[in-house]
Backbone bond lengths (Angstrom), bond angles and torsions (degrees), N, CA, C in turn:
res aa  C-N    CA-C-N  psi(-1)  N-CA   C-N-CA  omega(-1)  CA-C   N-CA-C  phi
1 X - - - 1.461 - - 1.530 110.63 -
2 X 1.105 100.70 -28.41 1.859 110.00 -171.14 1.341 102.07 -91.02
3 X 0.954 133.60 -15.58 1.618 140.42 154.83 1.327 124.72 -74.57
4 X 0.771 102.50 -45.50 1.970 115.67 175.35 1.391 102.83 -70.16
5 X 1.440 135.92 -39.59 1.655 149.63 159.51 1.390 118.65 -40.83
6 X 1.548 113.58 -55.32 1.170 129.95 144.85 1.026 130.44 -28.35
7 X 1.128 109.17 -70.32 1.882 117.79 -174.46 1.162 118.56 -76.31
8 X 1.358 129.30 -10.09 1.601 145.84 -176.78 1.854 76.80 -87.90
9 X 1.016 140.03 -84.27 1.111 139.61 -143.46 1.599 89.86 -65.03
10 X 1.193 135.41 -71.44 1.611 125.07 -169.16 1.535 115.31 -49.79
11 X 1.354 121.24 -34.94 1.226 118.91 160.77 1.519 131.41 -61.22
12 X 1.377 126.65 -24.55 1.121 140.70 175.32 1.257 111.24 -96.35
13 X 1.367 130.34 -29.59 1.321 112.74 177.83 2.005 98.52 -83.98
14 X 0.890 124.03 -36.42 1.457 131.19 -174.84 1.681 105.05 -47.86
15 X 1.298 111.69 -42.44 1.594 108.89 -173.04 1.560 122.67 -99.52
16 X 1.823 105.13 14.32 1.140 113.98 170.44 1.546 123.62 -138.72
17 X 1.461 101.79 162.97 1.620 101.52 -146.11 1.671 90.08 -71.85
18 X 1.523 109.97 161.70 1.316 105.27 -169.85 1.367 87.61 -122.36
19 X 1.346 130.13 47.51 1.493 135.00 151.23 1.674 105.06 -115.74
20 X 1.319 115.53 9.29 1.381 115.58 -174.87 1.452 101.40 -125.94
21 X 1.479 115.00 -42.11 1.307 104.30 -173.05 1.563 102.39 -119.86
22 X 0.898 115.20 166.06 1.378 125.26 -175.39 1.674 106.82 -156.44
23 X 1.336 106.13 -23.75 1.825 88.33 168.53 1.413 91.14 -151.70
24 X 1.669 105.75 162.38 1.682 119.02 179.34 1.253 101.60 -153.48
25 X 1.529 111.19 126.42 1.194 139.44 -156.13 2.000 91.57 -81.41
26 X 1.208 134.66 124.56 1.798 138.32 146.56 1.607 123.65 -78.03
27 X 0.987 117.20 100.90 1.550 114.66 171.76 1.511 108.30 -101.54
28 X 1.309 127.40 83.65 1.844 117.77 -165.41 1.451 94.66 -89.25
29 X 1.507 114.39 128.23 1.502 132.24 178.34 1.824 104.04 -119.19
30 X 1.464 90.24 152.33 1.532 92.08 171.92 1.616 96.33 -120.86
31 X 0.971 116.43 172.39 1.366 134.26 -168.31 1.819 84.72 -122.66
32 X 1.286 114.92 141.13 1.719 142.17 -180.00 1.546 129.46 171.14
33 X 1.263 88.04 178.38 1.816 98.54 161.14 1.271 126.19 -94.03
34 X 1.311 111.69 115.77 2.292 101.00 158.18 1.512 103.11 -65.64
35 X 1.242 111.42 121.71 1.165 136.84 -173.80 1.445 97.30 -83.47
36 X 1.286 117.77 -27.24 2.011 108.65 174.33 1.571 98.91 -74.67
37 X 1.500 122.10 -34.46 1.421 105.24 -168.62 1.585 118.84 -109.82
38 X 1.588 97.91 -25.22 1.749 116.24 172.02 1.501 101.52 75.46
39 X 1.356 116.60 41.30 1.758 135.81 -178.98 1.710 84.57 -109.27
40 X 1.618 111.66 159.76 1.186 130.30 173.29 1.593 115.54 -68.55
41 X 1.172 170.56 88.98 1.204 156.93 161.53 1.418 131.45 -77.70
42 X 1.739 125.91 163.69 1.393 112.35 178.38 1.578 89.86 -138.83
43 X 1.343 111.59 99.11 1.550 133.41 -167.91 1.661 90.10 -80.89
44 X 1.427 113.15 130.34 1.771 120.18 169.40 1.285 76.99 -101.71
45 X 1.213 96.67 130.56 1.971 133.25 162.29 1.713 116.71 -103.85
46 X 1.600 104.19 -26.27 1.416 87.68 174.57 1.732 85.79 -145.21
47 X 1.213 113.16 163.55 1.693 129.56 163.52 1.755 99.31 -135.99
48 X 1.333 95.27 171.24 1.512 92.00 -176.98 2.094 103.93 176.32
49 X 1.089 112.49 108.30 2.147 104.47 165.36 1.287 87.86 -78.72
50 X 1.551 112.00 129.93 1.829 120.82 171.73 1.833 88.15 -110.81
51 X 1.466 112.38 112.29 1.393 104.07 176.14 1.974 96.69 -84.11
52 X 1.057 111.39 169.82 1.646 131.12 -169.14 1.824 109.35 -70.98
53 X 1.603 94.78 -52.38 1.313 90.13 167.82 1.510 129.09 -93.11
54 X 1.109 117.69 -1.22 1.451 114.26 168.89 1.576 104.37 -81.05
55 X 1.484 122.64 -27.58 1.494 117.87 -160.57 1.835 102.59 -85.35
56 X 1.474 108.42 -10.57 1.333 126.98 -164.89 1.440 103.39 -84.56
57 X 1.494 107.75 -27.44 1.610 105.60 167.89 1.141 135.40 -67.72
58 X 1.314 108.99 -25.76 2.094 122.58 177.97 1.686 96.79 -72.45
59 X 1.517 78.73 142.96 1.554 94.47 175.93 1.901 95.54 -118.88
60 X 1.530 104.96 98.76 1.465 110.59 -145.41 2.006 90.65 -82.16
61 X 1.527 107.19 -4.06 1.431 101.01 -160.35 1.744 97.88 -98.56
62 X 1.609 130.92 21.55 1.196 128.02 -135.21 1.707 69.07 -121.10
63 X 1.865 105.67 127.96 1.357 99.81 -177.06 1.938 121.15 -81.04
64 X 1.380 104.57 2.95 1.354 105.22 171.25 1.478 110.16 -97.00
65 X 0.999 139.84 -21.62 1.344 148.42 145.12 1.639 112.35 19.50
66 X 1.301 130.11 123.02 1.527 114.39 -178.30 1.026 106.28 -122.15
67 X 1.710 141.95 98.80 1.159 146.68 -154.85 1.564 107.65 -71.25
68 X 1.259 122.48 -31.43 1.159 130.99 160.22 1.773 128.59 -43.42
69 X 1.150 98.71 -54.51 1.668 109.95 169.88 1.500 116.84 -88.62
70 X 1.454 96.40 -29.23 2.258 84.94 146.42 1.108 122.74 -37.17
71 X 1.427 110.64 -64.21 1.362 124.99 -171.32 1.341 109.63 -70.93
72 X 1.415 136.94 -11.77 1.073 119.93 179.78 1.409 97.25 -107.02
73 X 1.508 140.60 -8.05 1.969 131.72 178.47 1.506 76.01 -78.50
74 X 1.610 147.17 -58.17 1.323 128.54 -173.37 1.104 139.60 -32.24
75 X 1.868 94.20 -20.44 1.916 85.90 177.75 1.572 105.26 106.44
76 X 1.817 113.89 -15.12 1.579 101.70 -158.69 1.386 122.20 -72.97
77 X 1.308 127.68 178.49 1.361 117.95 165.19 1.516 111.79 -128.02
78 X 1.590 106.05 102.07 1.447 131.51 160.83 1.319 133.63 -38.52
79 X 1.881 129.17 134.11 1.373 100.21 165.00 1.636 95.35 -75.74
80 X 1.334 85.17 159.67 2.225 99.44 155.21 0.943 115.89 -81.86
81 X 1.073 128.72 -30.41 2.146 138.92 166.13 1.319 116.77 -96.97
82 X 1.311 149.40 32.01 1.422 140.60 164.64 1.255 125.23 -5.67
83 X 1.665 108.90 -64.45 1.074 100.47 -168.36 1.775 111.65 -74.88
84 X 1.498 122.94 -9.11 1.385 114.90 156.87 1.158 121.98 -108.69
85 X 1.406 105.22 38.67 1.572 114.51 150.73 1.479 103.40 68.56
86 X 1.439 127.01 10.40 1.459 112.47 178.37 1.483 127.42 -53.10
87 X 1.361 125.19 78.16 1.480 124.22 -178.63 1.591 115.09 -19.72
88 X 1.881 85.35 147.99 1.678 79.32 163.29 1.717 108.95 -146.00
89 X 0.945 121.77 145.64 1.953 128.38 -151.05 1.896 95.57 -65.52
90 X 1.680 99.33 119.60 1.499 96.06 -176.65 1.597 120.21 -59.65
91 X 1.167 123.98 150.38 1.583 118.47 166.47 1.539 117.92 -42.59
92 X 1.442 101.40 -48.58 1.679 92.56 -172.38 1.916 88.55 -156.70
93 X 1.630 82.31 134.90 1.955 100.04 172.38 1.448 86.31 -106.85
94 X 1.836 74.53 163.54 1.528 85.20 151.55 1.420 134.05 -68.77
95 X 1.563 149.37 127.92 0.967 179.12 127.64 1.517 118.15 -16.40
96 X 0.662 113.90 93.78 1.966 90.98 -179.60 1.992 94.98 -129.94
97 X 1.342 116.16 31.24 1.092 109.91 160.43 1.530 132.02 -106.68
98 X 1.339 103.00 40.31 1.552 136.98 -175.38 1.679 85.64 -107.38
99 X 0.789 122.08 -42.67 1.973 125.22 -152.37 1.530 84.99 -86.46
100 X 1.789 120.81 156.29 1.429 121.95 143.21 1.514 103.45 -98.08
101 X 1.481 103.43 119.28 1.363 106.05 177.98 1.731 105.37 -95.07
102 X 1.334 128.79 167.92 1.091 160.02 -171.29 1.201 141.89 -177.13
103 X 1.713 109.77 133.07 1.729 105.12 -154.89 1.793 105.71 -86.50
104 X 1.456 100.15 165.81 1.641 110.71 -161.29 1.770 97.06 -133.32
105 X 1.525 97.51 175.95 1.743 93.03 164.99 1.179 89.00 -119.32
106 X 1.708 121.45 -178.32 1.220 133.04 152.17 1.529 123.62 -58.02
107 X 1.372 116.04 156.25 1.026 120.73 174.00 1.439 108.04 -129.46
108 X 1.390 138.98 -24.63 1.430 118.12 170.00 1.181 143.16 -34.82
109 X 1.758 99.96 -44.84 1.455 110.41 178.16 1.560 130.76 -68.23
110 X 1.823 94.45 1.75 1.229 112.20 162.56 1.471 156.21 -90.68
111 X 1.547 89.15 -4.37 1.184 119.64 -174.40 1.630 132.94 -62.83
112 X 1.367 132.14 164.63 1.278 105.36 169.24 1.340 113.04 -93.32
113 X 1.422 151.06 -135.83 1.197 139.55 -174.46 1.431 109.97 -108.82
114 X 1.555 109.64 -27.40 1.565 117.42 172.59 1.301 105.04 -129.54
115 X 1.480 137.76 59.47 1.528 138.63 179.13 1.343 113.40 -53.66
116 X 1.353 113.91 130.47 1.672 114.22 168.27 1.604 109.13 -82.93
117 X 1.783 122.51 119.37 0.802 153.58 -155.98 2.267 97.48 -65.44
118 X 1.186 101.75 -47.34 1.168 117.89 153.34 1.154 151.04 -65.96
119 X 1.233 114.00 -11.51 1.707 146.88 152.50 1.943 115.20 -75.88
120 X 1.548 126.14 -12.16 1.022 139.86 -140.30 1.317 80.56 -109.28
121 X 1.846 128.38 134.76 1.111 127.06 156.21 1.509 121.93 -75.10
122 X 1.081 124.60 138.26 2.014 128.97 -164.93 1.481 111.14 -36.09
123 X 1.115 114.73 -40.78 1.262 114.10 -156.55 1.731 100.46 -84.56
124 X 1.765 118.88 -42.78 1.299 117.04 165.43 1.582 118.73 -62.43
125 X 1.573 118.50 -21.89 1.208 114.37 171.64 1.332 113.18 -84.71
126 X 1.377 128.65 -34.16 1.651 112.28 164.95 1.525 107.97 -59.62
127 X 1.068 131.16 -41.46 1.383 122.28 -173.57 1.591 109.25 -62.78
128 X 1.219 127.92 -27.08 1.499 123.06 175.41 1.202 118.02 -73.11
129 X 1.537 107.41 -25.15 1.679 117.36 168.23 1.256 100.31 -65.84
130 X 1.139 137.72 -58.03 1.733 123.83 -144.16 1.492 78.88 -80.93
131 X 1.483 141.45 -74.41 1.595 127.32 -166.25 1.477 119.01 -37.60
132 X 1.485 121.40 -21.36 0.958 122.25 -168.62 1.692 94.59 -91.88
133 X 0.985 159.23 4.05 1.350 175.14 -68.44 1.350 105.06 150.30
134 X 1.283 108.96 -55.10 1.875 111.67 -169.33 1.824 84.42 -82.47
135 X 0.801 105.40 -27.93 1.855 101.15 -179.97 1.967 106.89 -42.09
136 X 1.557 80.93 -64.66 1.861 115.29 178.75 1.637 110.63 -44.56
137 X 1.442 123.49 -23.31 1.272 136.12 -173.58 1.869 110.80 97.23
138 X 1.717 115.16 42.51 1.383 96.66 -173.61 1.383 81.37 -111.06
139 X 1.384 99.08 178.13 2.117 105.38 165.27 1.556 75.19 -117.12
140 X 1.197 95.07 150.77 1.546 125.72 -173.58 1.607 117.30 -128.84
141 X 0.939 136.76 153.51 1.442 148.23 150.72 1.596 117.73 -138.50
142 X 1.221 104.63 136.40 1.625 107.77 162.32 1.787 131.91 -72.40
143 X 0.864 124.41 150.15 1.364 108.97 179.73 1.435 102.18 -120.65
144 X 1.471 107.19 -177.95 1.516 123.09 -154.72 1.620 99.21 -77.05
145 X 1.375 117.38 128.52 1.386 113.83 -161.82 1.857 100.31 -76.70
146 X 0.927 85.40 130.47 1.733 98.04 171.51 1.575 136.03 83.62
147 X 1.447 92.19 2.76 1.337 125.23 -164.64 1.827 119.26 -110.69
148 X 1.652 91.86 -10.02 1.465 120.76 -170.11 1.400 117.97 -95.02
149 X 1.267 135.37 -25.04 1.115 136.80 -169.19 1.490 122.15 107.19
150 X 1.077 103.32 -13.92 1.537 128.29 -174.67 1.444 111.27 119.32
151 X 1.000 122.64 5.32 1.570 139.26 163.17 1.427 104.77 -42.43
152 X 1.560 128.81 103.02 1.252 117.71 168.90 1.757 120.73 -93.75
153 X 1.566 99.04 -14.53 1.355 104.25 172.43 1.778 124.90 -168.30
154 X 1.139 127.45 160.85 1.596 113.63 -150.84 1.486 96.96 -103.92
155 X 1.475 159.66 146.60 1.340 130.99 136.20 1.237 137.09 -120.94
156 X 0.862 156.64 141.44 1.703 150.17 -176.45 1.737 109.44 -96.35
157 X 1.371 117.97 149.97 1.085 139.00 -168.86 1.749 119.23 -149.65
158 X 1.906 103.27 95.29 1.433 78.39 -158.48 1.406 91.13 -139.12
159 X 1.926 103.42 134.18 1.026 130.30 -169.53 1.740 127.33 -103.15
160 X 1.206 138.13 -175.53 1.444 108.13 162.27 1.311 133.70 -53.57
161 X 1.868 114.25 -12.94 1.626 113.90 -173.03 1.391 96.27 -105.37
162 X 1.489 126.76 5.32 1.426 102.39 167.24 1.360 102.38 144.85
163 X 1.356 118.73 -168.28 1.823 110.64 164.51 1.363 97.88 -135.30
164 X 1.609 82.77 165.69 1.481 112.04 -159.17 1.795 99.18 -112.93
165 X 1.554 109.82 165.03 1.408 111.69 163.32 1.079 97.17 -148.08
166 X 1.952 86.06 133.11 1.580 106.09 171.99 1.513 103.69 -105.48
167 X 1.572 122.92 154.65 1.395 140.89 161.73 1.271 103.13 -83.63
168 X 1.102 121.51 118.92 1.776 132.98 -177.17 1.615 104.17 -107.18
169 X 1.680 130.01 113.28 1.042 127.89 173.38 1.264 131.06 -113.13
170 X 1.248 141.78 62.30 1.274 147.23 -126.99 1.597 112.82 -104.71
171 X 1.660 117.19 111.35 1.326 119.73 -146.32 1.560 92.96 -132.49
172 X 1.266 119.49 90.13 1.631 127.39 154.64 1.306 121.22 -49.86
173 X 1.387 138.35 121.76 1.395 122.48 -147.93 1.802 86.87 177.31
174 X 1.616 98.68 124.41 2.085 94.98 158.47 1.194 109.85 -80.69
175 X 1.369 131.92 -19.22 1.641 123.93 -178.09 1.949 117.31 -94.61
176 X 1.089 105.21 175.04 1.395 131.48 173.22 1.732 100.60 -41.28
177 X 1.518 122.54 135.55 1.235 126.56 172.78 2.123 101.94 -79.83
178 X 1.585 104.75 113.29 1.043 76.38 159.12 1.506 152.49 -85.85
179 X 1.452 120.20 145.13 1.589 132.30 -169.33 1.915 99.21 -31.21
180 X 1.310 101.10 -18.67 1.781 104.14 -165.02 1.417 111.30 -66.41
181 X 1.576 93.31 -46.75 1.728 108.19 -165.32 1.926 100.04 -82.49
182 X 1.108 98.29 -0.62 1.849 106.56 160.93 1.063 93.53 -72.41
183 X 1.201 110.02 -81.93 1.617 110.68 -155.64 1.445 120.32 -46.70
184 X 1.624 103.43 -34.57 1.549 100.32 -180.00 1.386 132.42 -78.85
185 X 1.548 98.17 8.64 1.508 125.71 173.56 1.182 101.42 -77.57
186 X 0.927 88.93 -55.84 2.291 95.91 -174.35 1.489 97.32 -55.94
187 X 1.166 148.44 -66.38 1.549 157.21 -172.77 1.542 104.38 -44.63
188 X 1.519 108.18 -44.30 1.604 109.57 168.28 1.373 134.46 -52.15
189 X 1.708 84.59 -47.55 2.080 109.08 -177.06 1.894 88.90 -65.58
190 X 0.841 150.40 -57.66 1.432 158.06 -152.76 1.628 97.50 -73.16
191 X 0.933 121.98 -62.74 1.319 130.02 167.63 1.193 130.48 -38.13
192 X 1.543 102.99 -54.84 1.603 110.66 179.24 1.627 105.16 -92.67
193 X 1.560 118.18 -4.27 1.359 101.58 -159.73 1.876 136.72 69.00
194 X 1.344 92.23 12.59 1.734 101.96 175.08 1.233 91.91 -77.19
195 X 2.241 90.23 163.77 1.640 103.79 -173.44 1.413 89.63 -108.86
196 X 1.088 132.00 -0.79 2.166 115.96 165.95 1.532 88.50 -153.30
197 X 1.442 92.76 170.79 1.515 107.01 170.08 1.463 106.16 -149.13
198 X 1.128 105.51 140.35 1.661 106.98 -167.66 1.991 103.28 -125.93
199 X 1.419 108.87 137.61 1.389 110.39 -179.95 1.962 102.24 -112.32
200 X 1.058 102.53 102.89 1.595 91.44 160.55 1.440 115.78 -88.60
201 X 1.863 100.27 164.90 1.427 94.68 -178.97 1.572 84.14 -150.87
202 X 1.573 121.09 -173.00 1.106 167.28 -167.20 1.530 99.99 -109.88
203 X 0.978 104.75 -68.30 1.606 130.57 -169.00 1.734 125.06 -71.17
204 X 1.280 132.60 -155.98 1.597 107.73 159.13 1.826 90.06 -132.81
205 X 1.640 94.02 -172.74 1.335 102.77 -176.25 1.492 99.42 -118.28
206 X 1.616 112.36 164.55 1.528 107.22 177.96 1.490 104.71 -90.11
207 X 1.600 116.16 -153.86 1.219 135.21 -137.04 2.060 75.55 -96.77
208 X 1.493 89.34 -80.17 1.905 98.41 164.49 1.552 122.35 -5.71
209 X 1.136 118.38 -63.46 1.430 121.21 169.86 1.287 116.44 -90.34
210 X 1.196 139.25 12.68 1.679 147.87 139.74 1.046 115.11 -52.24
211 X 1.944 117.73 -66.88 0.889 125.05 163.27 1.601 140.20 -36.83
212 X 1.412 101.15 -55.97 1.214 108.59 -159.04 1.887 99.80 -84.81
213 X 1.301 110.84 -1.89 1.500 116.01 169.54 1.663 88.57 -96.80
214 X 0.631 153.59 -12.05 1.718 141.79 165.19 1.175 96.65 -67.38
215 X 1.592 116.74 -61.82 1.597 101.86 -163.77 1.478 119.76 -67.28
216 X 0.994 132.41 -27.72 1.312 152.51 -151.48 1.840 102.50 -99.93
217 X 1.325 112.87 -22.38 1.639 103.47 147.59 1.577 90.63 82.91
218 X 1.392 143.46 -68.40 1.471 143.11 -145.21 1.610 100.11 -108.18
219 X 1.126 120.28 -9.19 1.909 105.03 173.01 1.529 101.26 -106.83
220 X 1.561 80.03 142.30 1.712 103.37 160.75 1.006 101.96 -132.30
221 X 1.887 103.34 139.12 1.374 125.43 163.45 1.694 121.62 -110.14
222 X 1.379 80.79 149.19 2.068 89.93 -179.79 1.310 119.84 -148.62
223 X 1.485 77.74 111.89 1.898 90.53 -164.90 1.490 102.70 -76.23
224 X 1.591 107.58 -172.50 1.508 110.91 178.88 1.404 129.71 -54.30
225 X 1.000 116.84 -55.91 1.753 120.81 169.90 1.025 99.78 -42.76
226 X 1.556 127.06 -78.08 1.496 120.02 -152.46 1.920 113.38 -66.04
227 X 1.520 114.74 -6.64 1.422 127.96 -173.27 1.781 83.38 -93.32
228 X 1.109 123.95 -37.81 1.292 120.43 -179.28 1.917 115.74 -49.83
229 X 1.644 92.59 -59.31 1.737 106.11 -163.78 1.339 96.29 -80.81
230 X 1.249 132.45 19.38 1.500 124.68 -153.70 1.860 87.57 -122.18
231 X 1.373 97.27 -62.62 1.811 113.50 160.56 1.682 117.92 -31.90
232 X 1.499 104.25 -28.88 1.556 102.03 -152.86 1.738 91.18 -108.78
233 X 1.228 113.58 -10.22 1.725 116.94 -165.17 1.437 89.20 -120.08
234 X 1.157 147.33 -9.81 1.623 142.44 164.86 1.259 129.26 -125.86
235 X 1.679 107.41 -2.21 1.806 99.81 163.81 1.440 108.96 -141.22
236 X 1.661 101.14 0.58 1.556 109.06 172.54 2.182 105.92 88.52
237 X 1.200 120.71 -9.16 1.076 140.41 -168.60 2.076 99.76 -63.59
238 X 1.421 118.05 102.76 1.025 93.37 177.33 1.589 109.47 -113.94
239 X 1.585 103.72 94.70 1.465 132.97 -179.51 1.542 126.73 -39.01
240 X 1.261 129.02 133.60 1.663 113.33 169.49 1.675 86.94 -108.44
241 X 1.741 101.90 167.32 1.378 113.68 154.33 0.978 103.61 -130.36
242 X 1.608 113.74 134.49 1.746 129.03 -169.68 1.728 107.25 -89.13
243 X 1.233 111.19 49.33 1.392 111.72 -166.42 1.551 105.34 -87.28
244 X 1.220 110.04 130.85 1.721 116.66 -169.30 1.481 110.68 -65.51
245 X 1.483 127.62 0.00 1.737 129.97 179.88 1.814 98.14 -179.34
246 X 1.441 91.51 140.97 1.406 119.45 -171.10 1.734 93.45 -65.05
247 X 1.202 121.04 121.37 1.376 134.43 157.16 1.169 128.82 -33.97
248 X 0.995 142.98 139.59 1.889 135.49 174.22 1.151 99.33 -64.59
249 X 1.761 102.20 126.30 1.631 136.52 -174.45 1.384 104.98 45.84
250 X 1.435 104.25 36.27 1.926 106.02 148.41 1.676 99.42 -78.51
251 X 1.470 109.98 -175.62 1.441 129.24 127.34 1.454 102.50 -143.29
252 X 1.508 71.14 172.23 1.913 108.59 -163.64 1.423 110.43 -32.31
253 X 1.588 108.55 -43.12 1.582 123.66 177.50 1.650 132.29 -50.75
254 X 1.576 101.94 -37.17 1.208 131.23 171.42 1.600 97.07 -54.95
255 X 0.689 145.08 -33.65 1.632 136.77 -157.21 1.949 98.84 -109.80
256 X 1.026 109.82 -20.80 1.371 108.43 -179.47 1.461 122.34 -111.73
């Protein structure tokens, strides 16, 4: 277990820029049975913050090496029983009591059969984003409009190592996303402590905010087309956008 802990962390810090990250949180879960109740469980056996430069000191290839007392100069917190799965309380969950959440209805079932995405009032078009999300496998919530940062919606994403939260910002718009409201995504994720932040649009983004979501490692963007084929392959929705001129390296098709 203390090897496999290890190597999750050397592998992850190795394939990321170390001007972006500097620490990554381990929650190692097993997937089983409680044998008192015979219900499914996902027992955390180890938690652990691996900061960048402390993990930079092990020389992990040194054959006396005790993966065990790695894990313990790290700071982690061990079960004492592994092999019976005795849990132990992770360092850090996800959180989503940074967000004001608030409940919504659906809006799909409202739709017409080919809705123009641009015809959609904001608040029914953020709501098609977050369903279109729970489509994708996230749990979603909306948050308090205007009160968020520009946060139009919260989501979780959770895998065997744990869940994640994305900032969902969903911006209906005929023009260019500006590079700004990128950046102020990033200022959000830092703020709130989310692990991605994602901007949808209607519209596309330039070269500027391509970039600067490359460097920045945790945003994804999704312009209109791809919010289009995404609509049509997870809620069956086959969308127009009423956009007054084809986008750079659209075609005509993209909009219809």
């Amino acid at each position: 277990m203390a090897r496999l802990a290890l190597r999750a962390l050397d592998e992850a810090f190795s394939v990321t820029p170390a001007a972006f990250v500097e620490s990554i949180i381990l929650n190692g879960r097993v997937n089983a049975t409680d044998r008192a109740t015979g219900q499914a469980i996902r027992a955390c056996v180890v938690s652990l913050v691996a900061l960048r430069k402390d993990f930079a000191e092990l020389v992990l290839d040194e054959p006396r090496l005790d993966p065990q007392q790695c894990l313990h100069r790290l700071g982690a917190t061990v079960s004492k029983h592994p092999h019976d799965l005795e849990p132990v309380t992770p360092v850090v969950e996800a959180d989503l009591s940074r967000y004001r959440i608030i409940t919504e209805t659906a809006v799909v079932a409202t739709l017409d059969s080919r809705p123009d995405l641009l015809q959609m009032n904001p608040y029914d078009f953020e709501r098609l984003v977050r369903e279109l999300f729970e489509a994708m496998g996230y749990e979603t919530w909306r948050t308090q409009g205007s009160r968020d940062d520009g946060v139009d919606a919260v989501a979780t994403l959770t895998d065997p190592t744990g869940s994640t939260i994305f900032a969902i910002q969903a911006k209906r718009s005929k023009n260019v996303v500006p590079v700004n409201t990128v950046r102020a995504m990033s200022g959000v994720m830092h703020d709130k402590d989310t692990g991605y932040g994602i901007v949808v649009t209607t519209s596309w983004f330039g070269k500027d905010s391509y970039d600067f979501a490359h460097r920045n490692g945790r945003l994804r963007l999704i312009d209109g087309r791809n919010l289009k084929a995404l609509l049509a392959e997870h809620l069956n929705i086959d969308a127009l956008i009423g956009l007054p001129k084809v986008p750079p390296g659209w075609q005509a098709a993209d909009l219809v």
